[in-house]
C-alpha positions as CSV (number, residue, x, y, z in Angstrom):
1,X,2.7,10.9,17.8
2,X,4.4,7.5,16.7
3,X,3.8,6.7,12.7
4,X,5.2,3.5,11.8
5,X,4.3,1.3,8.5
6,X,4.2,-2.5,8.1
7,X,3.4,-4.2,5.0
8,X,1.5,-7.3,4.6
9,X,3.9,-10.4,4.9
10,X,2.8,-11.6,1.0
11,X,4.2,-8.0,-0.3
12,X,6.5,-7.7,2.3
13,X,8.6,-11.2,1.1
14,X,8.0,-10.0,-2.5
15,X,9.3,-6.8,-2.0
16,X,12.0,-8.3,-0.2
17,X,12.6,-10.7,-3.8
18,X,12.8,-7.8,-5.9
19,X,15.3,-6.5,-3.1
20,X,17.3,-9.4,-3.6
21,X,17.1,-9.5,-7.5
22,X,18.1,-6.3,-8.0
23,X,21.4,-7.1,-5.4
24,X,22.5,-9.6,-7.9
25,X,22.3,-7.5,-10.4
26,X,18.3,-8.3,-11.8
27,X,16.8,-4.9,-12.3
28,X,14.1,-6.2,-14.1
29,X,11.6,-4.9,-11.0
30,X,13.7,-2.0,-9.9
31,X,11.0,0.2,-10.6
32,X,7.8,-1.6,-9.0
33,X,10.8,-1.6,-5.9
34,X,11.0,2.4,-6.0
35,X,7.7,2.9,-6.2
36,X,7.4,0.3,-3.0
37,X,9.8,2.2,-1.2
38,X,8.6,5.7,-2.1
39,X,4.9,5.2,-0.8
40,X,6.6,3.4,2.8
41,X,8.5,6.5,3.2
42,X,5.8,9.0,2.4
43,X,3.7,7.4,4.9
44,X,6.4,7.4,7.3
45,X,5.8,11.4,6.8
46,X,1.9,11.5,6.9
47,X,-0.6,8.5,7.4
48,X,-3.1,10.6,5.7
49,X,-1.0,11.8,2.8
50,X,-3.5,9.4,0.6
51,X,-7.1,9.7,-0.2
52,X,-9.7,7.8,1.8
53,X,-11.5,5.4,0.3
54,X,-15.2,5.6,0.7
55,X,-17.2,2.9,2.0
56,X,-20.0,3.2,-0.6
57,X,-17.1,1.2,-2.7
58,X,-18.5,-2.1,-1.7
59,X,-16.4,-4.0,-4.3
60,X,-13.5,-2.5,-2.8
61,X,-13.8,-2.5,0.8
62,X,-15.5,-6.2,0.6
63,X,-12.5,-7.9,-1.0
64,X,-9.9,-6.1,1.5
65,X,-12.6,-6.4,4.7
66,X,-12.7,-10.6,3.3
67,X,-8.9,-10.7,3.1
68,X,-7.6,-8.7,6.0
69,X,-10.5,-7.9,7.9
70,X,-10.0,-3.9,7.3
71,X,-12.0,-1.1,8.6
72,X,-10.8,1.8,7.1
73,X,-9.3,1.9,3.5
74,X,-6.7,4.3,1.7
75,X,-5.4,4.8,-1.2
76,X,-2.0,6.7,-2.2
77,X,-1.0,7.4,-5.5
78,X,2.7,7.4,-5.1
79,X,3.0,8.4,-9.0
80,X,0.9,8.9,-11.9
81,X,1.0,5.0,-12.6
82,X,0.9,3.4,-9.1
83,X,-1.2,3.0,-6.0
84,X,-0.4,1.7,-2.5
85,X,-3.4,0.4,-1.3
86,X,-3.6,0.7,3.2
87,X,-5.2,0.4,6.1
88,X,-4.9,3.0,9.3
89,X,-4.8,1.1,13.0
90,X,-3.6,3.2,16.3
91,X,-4.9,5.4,18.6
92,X,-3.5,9.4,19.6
93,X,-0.1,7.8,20.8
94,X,0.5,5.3,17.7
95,X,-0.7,5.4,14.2
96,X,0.2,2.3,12.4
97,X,-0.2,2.4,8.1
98,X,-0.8,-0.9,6.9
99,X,-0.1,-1.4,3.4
100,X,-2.1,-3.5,2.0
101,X,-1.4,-4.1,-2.0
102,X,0.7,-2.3,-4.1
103,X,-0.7,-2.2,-7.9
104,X,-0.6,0.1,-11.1
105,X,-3.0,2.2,-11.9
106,X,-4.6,-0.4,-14.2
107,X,-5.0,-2.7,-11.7
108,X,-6.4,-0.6,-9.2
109,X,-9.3,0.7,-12.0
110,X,-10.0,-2.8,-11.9
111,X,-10.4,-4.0,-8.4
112,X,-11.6,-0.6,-7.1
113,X,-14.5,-1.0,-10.0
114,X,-14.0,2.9,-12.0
């Protein structure tokens, strides 16, 4: 089977900032950058190397279902401090992860509602 990632052109072209910053010498975001990286390459491993999300989270699922028009929702906690928020698409051939939001731990207590 095929696993690929994408990320989300908003986080993609901010990831891609940081990217830039930290090649002219800005590491102000290196971390925020590592922790990006590290979650893209552990779902490159295993799509399902995060927890799903349950659907009873209605706050959740109905800002990410009104944004991106999701219909499954995972969550990876790529350190103690730091979630990747993604999305599954593909079929027995292809499994595409679809990161959707990549946030601290703070921030996903927040929008996820716990």
């Amino acid at each position: 089977m095929n696993n690929q990632v994408k990320i989300v052109p908003e986080l993609y072209e901010y990831f891609k900032k940081i990217e830039d910053e930290i090649k002219s010498g800005n590491k102000t975001n290196e971390g925020e950058y590592k922790l990006i990286k590290k979650g893209v390459d552990l779902l490159k491993q295993d799509y399902k190397k995060g927890e799903h999300v349950s659907k009873r989270n209605q706050k959740a699922y109905s800002y990410y279902i009104k944004k991106y028009g999701i219909t499954n929702l995972w969550k990876l906690n790529v350190s103690k401090d730091w979630r990747i928020i993604y999305t599954i698409q593909g079929n027995e051939i292809e499994v595409i992860s679809i990161i959707l939001e990549s946030l601290s731990h703070k921030e996903y207590e927040r929008k996820f509602g716990y």
